[in-house]
C-alpha positions in Angstrom: 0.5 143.0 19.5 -1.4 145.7 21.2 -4.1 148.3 19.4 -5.1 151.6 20.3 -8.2 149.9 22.2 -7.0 147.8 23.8 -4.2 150.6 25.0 -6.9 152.7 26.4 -8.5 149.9 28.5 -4.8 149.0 30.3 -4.8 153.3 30.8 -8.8 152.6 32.4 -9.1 153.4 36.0 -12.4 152.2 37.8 -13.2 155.3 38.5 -13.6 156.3 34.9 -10.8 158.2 34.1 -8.1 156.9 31.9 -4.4 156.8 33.6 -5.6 158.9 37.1 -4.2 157.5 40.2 -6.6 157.3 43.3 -3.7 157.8 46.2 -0.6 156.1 45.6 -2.3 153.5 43.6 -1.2 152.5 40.3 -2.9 153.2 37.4 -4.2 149.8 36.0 -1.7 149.7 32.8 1.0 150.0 35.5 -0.7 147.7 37.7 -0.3 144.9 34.8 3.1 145.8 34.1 4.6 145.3 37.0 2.9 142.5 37.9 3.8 141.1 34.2 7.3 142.1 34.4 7.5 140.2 38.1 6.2 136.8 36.6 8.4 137.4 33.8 11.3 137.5 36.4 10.8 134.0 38.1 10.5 132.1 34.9 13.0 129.3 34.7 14.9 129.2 31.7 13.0 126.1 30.6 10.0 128.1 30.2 7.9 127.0 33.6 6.9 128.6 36.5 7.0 127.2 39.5 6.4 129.0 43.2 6.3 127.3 46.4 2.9 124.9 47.3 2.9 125.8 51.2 1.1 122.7 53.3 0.7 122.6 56.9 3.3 120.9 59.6 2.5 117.3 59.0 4.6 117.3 56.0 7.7 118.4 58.6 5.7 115.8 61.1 5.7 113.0 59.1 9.2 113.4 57.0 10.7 113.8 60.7 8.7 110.2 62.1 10.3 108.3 58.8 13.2 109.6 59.7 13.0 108.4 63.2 11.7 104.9 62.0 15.0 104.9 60.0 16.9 105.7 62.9 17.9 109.1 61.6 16.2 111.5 63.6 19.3 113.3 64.8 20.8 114.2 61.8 21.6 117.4 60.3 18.5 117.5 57.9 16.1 116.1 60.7 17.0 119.1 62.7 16.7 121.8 60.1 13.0 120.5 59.7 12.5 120.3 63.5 13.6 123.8 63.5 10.3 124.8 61.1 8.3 122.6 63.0 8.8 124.2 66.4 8.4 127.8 64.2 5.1 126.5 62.8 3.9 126.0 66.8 1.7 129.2 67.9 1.0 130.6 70.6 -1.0 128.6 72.4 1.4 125.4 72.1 -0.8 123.9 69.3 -0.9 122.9 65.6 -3.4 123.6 62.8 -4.2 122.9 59.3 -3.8 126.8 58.5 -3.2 129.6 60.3 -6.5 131.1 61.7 -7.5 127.2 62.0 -8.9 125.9 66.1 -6.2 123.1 67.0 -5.7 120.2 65.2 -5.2 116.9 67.2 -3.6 115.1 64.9 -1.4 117.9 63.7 -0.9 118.5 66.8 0.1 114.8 68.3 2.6 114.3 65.4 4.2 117.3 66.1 5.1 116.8 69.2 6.3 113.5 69.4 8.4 114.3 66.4 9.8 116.9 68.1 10.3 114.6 71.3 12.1 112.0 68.5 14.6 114.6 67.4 15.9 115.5 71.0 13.4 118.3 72.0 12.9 117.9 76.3 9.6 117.2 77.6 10.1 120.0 79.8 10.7 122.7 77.9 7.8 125.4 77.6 6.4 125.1 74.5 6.6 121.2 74.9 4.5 121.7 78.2 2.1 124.0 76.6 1.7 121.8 73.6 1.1 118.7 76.4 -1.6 120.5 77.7 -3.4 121.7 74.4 -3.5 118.6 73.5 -4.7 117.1 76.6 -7.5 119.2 76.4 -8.6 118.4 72.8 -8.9 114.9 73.9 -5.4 113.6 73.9 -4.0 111.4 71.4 -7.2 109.1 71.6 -8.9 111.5 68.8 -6.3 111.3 66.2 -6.9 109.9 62.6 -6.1 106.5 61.0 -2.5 107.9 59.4 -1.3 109.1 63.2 -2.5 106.1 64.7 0.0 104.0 61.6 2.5 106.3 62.6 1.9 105.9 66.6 2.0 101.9 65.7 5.2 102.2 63.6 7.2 103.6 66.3 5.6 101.0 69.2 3.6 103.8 71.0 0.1 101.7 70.1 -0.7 98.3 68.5 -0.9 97.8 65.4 -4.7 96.3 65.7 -5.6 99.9 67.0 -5.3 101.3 63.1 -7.7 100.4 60.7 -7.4 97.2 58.5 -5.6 97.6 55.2 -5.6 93.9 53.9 -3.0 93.8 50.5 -5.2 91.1 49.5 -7.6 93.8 48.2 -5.3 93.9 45.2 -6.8 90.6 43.8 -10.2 92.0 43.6 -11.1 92.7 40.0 -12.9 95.9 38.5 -16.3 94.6 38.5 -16.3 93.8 41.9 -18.3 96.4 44.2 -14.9 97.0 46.3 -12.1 97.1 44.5 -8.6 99.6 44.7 -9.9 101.3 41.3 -12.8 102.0 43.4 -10.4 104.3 45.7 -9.8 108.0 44.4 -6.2 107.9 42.7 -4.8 109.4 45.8 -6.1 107.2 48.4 -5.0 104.3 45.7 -1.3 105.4 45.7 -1.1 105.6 49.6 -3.4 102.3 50.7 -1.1 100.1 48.2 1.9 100.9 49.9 0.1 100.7 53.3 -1.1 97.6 52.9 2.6 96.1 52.7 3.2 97.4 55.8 0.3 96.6 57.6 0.5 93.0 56.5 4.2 92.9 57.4 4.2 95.2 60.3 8.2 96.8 60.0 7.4 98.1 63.6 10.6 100.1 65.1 10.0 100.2 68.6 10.9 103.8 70.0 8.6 103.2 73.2 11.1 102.3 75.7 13.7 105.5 74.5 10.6 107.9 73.5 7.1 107.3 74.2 4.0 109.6 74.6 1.9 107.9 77.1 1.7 111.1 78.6 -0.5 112.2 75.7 -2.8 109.3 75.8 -6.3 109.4 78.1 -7.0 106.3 77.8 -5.8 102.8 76.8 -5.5 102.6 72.7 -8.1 100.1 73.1 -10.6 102.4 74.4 -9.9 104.7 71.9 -12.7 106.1 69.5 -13.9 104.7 66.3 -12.4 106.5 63.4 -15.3 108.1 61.4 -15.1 110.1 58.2 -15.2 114.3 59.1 -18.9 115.4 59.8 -20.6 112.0 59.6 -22.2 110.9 62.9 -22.8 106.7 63.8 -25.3 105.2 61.7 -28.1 104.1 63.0 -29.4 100.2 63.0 -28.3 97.0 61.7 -28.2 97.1 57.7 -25.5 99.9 57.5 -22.3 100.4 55.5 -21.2 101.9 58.7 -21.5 98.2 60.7 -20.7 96.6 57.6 -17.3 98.0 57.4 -16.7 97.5 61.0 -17.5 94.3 61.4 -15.4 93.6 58.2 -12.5 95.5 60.2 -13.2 93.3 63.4 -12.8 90.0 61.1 -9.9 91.2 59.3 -8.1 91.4 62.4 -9.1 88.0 63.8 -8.3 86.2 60.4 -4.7 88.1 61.0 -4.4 86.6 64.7 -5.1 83.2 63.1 -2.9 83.7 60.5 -5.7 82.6 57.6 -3.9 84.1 54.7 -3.3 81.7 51.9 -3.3 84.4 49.2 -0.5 86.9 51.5 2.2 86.0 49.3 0.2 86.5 45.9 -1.4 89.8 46.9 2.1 91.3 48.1 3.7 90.3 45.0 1.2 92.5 43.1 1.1 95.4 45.6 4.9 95.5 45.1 4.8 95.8 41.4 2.3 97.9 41.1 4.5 100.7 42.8 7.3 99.9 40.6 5.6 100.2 37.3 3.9 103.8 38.4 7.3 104.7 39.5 9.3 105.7 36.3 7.6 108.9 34.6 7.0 110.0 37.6 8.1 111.8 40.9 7.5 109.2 42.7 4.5 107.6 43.1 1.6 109.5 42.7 3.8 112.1 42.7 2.6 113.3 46.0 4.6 113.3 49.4 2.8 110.5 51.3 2.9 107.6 49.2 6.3 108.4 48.8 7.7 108.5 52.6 5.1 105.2 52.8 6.8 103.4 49.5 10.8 103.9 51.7 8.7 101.6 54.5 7.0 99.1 52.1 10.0 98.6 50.2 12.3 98.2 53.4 9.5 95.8 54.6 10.0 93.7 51.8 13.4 93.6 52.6 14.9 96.0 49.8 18.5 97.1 51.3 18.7 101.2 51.5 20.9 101.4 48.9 17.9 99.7 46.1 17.5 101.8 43.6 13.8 102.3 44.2 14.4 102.9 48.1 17.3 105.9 46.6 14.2 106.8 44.3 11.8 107.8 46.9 14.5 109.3 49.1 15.5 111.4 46.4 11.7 112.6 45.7 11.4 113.7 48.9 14.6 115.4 48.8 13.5 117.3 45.8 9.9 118.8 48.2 12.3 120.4 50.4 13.1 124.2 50.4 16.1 125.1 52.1 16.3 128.6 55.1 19.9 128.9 55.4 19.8 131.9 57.1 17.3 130.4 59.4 18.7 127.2 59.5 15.5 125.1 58.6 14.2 123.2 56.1 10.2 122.6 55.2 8.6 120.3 53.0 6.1 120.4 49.8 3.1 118.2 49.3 3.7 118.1 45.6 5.0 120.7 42.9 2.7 122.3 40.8 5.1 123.8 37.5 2.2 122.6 35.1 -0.7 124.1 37.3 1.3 127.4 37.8 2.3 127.1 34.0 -1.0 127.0 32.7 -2.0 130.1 34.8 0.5 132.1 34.4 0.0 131.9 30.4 -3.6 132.6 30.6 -2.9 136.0 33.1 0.1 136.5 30.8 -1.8 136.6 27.5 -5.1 138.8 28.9 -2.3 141.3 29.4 -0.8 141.3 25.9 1.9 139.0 25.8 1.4 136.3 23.3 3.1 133.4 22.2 4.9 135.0 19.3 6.7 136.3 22.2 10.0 134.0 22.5 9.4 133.3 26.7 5.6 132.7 26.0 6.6 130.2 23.4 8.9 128.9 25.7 6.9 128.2 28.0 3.8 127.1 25.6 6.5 124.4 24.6 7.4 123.2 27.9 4.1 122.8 28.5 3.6 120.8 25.3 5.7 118.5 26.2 4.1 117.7 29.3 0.8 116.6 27.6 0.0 112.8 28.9 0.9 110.0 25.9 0.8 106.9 28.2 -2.1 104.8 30.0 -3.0 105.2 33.5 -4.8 104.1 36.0 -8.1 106.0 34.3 -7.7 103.4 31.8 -9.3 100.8 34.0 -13.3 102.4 33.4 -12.0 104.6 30.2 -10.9 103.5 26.6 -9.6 106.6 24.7 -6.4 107.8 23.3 -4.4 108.8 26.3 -4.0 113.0 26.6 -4.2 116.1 29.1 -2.0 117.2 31.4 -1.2 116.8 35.1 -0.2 119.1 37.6 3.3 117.9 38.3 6.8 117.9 36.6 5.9 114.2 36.3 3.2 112.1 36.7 2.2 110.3 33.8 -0.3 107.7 35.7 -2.4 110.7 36.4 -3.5 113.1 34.1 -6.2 115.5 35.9 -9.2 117.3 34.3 -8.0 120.5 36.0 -4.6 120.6 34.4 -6.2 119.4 31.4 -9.0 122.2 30.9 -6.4 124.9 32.6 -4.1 123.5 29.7 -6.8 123.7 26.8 -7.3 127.9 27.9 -3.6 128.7 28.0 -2.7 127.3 24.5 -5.5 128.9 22.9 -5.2 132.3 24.7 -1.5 132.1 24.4 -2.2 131.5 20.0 -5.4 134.5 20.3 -2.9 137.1 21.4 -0.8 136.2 18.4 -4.3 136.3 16.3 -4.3 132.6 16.0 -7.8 130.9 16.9 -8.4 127.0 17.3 -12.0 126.5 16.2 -13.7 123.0 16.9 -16.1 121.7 15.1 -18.1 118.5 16.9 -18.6 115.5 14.8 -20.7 112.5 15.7 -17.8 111.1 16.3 -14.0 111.6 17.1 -13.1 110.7 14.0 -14.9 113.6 11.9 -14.7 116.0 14.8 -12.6 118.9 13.5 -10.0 121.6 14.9 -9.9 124.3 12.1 -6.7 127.0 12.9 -8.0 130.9 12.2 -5.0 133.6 11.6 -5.0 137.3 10.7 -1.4 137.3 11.6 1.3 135.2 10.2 4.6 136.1 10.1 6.5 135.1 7.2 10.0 134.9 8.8 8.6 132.3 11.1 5.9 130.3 8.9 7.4 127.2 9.1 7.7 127.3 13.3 4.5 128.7 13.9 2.9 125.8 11.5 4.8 123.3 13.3 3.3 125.0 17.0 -0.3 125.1 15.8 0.1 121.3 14.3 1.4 120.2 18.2 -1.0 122.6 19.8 -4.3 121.2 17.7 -3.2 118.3 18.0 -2.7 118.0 21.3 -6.3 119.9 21.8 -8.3 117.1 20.2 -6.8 114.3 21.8 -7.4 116.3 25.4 -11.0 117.2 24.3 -11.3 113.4 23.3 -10.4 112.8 26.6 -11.6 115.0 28.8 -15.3 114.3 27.3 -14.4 110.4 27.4 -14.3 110.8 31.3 -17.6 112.9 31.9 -19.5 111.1 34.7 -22.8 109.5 34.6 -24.3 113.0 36.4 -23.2 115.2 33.6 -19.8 116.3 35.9 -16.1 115.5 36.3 -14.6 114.2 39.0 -10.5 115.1 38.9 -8.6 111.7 37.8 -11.5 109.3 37.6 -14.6 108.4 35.6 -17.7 107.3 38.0 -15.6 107.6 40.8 -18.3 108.3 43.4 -19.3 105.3 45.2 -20.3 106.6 48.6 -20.1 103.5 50.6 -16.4 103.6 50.7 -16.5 106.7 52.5 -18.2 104.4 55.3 -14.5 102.4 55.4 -12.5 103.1 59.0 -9.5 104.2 56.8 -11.3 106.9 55.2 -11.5 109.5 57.8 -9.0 111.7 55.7 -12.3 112.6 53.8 -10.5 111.6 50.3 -11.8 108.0 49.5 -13.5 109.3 46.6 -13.6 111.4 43.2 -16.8 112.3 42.6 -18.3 115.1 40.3 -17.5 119.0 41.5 -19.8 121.9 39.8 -16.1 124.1 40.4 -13.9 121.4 38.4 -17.2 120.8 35.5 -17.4 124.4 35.1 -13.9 125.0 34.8 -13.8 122.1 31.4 -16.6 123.6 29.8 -15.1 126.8 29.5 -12.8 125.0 28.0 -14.7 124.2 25.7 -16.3 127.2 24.7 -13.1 129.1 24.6 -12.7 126.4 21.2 -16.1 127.5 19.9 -18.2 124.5 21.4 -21.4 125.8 23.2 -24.6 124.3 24.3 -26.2 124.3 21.0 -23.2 122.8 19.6 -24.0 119.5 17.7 -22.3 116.4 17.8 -20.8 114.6 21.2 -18.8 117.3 22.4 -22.5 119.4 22.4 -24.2 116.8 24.1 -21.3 116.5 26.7 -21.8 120.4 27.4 -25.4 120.2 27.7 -25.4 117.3 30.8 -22.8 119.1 32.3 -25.0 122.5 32.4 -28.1 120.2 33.5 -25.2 119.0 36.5 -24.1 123.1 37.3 -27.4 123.9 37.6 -29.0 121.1 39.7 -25.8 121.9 42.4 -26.2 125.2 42.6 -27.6 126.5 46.4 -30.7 128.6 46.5 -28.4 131.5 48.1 -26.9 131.5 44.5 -23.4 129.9 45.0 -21.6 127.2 44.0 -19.5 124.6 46.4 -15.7 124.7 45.4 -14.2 121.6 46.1 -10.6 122.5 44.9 -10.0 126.4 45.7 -12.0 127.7 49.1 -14.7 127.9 48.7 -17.8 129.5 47.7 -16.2 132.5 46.3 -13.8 130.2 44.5 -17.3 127.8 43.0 -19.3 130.5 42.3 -16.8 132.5 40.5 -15.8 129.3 38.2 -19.6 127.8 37.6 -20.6 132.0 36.6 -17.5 131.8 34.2 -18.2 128.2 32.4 -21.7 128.7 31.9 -21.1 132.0 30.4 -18.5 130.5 28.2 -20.9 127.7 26.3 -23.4 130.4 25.6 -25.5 130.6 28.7 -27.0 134.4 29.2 -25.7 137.1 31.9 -29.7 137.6 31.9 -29.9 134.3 33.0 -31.2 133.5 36.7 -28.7 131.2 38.1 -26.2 134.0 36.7 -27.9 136.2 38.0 -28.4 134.6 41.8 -24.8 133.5 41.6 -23.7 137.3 40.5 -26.1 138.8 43.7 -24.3 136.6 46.1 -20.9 137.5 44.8 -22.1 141.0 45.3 -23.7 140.5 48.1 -20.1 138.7 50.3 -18.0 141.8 48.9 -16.6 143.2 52.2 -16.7 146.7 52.9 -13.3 147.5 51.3 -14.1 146.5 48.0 -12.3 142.9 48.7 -13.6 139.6 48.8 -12.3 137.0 51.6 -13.4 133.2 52.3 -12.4 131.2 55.5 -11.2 127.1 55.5 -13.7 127.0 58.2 -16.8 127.3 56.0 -16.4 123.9 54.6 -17.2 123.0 58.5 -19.6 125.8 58.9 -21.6 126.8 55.7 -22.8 129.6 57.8 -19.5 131.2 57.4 -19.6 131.1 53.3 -18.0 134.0 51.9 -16.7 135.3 55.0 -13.4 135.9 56.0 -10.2 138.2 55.4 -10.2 139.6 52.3 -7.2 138.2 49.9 -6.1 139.7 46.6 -6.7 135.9 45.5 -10.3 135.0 46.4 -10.9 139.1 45.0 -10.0 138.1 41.7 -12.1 135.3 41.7 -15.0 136.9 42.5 -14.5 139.8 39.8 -13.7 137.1 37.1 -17.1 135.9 38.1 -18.9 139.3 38.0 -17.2 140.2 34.7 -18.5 137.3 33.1 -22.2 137.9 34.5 -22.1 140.9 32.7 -21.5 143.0 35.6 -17.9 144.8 34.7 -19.8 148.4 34.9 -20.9 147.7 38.4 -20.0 149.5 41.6 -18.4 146.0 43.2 -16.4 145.5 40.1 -15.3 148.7 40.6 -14.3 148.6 43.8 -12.9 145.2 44.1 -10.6 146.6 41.0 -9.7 149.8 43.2 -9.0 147.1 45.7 -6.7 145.0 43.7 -4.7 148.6 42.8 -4.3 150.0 45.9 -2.9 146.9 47.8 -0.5 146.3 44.7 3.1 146.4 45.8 5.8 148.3 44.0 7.2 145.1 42.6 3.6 144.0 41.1 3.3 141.4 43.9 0.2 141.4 46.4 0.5 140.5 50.2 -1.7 137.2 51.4 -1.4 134.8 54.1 -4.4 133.1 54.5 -4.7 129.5 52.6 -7.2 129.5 49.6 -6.2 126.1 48.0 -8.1 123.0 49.0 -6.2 119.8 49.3 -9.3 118.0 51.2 -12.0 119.8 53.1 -11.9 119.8 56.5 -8.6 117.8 56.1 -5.8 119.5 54.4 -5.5 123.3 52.7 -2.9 124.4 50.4 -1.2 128.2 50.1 -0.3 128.4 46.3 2.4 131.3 46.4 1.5 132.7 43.0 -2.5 132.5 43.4 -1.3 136.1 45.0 0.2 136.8 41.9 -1.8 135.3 38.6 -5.0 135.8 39.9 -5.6 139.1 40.0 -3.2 140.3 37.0 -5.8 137.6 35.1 -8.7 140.0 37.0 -7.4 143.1 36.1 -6.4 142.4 32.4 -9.9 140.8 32.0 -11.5 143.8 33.2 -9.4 145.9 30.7 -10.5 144.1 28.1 -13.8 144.1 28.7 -14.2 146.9 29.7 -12.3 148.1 26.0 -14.7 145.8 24.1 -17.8 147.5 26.0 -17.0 151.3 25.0 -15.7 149.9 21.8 -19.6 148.7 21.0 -21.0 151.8 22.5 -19.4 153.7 19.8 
């Protein structure tokens, strides 16, 4: 599986000189071993992969409130997670989003009265010190629409203090302006659930035993109106901003007066809608939140805690927990991301030479067939196509996302490259005479029969994915991640979306990343057919978003390092020129943030503060990244190429493993970040097997 060439470029240091160490660094064939050999050691024996998705203490905050609403705060699990919460407090008695992050209120407010909940003394130091912080930051008045529902479940505020979730919203149909399909998918799978409860109001009052007055500056009623991160009051009389209020205000009032002759109806609906996105699925949405929310909606509606769909979500939560015994805690996962980590760690895995004739990378390729999407989902309701993709959980068949999806598309064929298969499209007017034609130079005759039964699943599986991923291309030439059109801006205006996720518009980072889908398959911008005209809007979208520094925003990954790297690498991949100038200006101001060390580093904080794009400490993540992006601008012969390379070698553990603690995922800006364990990991053995291999090709040309 490996040629002389290719041999020499894994032997390639930066500095030019085949196999010589610079210090104690590895050379970079080593480098890729043992980084190879490491993923090859957490594989589960059903071929995934699967690290730890690290969130920030609301997960332990808000698992440890249910619990309290259930009226188990002071059992054994409850404690094991107060534990982590209390480790997760720093220094200066507060609670962030991430690590380097100023204080969060809400964070912060949860944390402490969950802690107060599960037995923890107002007196104690770090309570105090908490108390104060948050005191400070302008008590428990500032805190978002989901603490003030928690804060009402429990009796600490009224229930007319949160935002108005009417269930009646349920009846609305598609073509009207506001409808739940109007929602991002995520928002969708939380605001159903919440609606139950804030039409049936399953308060447990804890105020008498527990309450946090002492947090509280002024009377709820005084409190500020919630407002969507970074937008300021609109101004005069025609606004969505009134608009929405006013609507809230009158809500409220036709609740008092109890006006609600289609209650019953819309709660019937809201209730069956979670139950049919339950099965093939961990829980609904597959996320944490509208799971905890689903336990209080069902026991609202009067399911008994021993209903199988009550025992469901309980058990999907269970299954987010990761156990410290020698710590004696317990924390909690957002989600878990086996098909996301999958789909990397094949595509790293193949640039370094191992190949799905290999019997764990054709493990793994079949685990991750069988994970492709075959049923309708919500996406259904403004899309009519064949149903296929993937989605980032173990299961979640409702929601197939473009990121999986395109992610998906690379791995299969890189995986069947190494093993010199090639999938080859060929665009049709039409899906129906749109072609996948298979390429091989090596088949092995001992195994004809499996491989033709893998590149039948895999081909097939491409075209309906292609079918589909081109079937939800937005109006602006870009993909949003579960939706088609999903942009309507006004919702974002709604009290209840101050969690800055009401939407799922189009992202340059996420549009890049599903053309170079396509072009690894051979379609390009002067492709014919559909697929060629779905290419050639989305370029026209990449370009138009691109700032005049040269980068690209990066909704999913932070931030501009992780945009500018992806956008560089998909127009690349249809055919657009290294010579060309938004290449160009993106590659200068990849160059241009490379830190002194030869490492590249992005903080949260510059989705806050643009002015802080680019900076921050370096990561062996956020490096790779920006050499990916470099390599495919045609700089792999540069000095920063070099260096970030010599970077990636010399901070390379024995075990093949980098160190990093900052977050680089994004969950929602300003909102929520993510720590993927293994973007440490796949990253930059994808960033240094690239490199090889380019840099093989180049001196191959030169000859």
């Amino acid at each position: 599986m490996m040629d002389g060439s290719s041999s020499l470029a894994r032997d390639r240091r930066p500095d030019g000189d085949a196999g010589q160490r610079t210090g104690n660094a590895p050379t970079l064939s080593t480098a890729m071993e043992r980084t190879s050999n490491w993923l090859l050691s957490q594989q589960a024996t059903e071929g995934y992969w699967c690290a730890e998705l690290e969130g920030d203490s609301i997960l332990q905050s808000e698992y440890l409130l249910l619990m309290a609403w259930a009226g188990r705060e002071r059992s054994d699990i409850a404690q094991r997670v107060s534990r982590k919460l209390l480790e997760q407090q720093r220094e200066d008695g507060t609670w962030a989003q991430y690590p380097e992050a100023k204080i969060d209120i809400s964070s912060s407010v949860k944390a402490y009265f969950a802690l107060k909940l599960t037995g923890h003394k107002p007196s104690a130091d770090y309570m105090v010190k908490a108390r104060d912080a948050i005191l400070e930051a302008g008590g428990a008045d500032a805190v978002n629409s989901f603490t003030r529902l928690y804060l009402a479940l429990l009796g600490q505020i009224p229930m007319e203090i949160c935002p108005a979730i009417p269930p009646e919203m349920i009846l609305l149909p598609n073509w009207f302006p506001l409808n739940i399909y109007r929602m991002s998918s995520w928002s969708r799978t939380i605001f159903i659930p919440l609606a139950i409860c804030w039409a049936l109001r399953p308060v447990v009052d804890r105020s008498d035993e527990c309450s946090i007055q002492e947090l509280f500056i002024k009377q709820p009623n005084q409190w500020p109106e919630l407002r969507c991160p970074g937008q300021e009051k609109a101004q005069g009389l025609l606004t969505w901003d009134r608009f929405f209020r006013t609507a809230d205000r009158g809500l409220k009032q036709i609740e008092k007066l109890r006006l609600r002759p289609l209650r019953s109806r819309a709660l019937k609906l809201c209730e069956k809608w979670i139950l049919d996105r339950m099965p093939k699925s961990d829980g609904l949405g597959a996320i944490f939140p509208p799971s905890l929310w689903s336990i209080v909606a069902f026991k609202a509606l009067g399911y008994d805690d021993d209903h199988q769909a009550v025992q469901s979500c309980w058990n999907e939560i269970d299954k987010l927990m990761l156990h410290d015994d020698e710590a004696q805690t317990t924390r909690i996962q957002p989600c878990k991301s086996p098909v996301w980590d999958t789909t990397i760690t094949l595509r790293a895995m193949a640039a370094a030479r191992h190949g799905a004739d290999e019997p764990r990378m054709r493990k793994a390729v079949d685990w991750m067939l069988s994970k492709e999407v075959r049923d309708q989902g919500d996406w259904t309701n403004n899309v009519r196509c064949e149903p296929g993709g993937w989605y980032f959980e173990f299961n979640n068949e409702f929601y197939p996302d473009l990121d999986d999806t395109a992610m998906a598309l690379m791995a299969l064929q890189e995986q069947l490259a190494e093993c010199g298969v090639s999938l080859e499209v060929h665009p049709g007017q039409s899906w129906e005479n749109t072609t996948i034609v298979t390429t091989s130079n090596k088949v092995s005759a001992d195994n004809a029969v499996g491989q033709a039964m893998l590149l039948d699943k895999v081909s097939s599986a491409t075209k309906r994915a292609l079918a589909w991923s081109a079937e939800m291309q937005n109006h602006d030439g870009g993909w949003g991640a579960f939706d088609k059109n999903n942009d309507a801006e006004f919702l974002c205006k709604v009290p209840f979306a101050d969690h800055n996720a009401m939407i799922d518009p189009s992202w340059p980072d996420l549009s890049a990343r599903v053309i170079e889908a396509y072009g690894l398959l051979g379609v390009n911008q002067n492709s014919h057919g559909k697929l060629g005209d779905v290419v050639r809007k989305a370029i026209t979208y990449i370009r138009d978003n691109q700032y005049e520094d040269g980068s690209w925003f990066g909704r999913w990954g932070v931030n501009y390092v992780y945009g500018t790297w992806q956008c560089l690498v998909g127009l690349t991949a249809v055919g657009i020129s290294t010579d060309d100038e938004a290449v160009q200006r993106g590659a200068k101001w990849l160059i241009d943030s490379q830190q002194q060390c030869g490492a590249w580093g992005e903080t949260c904080d510059s989705y806050e503060n643009p002015n802080l794009k680019g900076i921050g400490t370096p990561t062996p993540s956020q490096t790779a990244w920006a050499l990916l992006g470099l390599i495919a601008a045609g700089h792999e012969d540069s000095d920063a190429v070099r260096k970030g390379i010599n970077y990636l070698l010399s901070t390379q553990k024995e075990d093949g493993t980098w160190d990093e603690e900052p977050f680089t995922g994004t969950g929602f800006p300003q909102v929520f970040y993510l720590r993927y364990h293994y973007y440490r990991i796949y990253f930059p053995l994808l960033a240094l097997a690239t490199w090889a291999k380019k840099s093989s090709e180049t001196k191959e040309g030169s000859r």
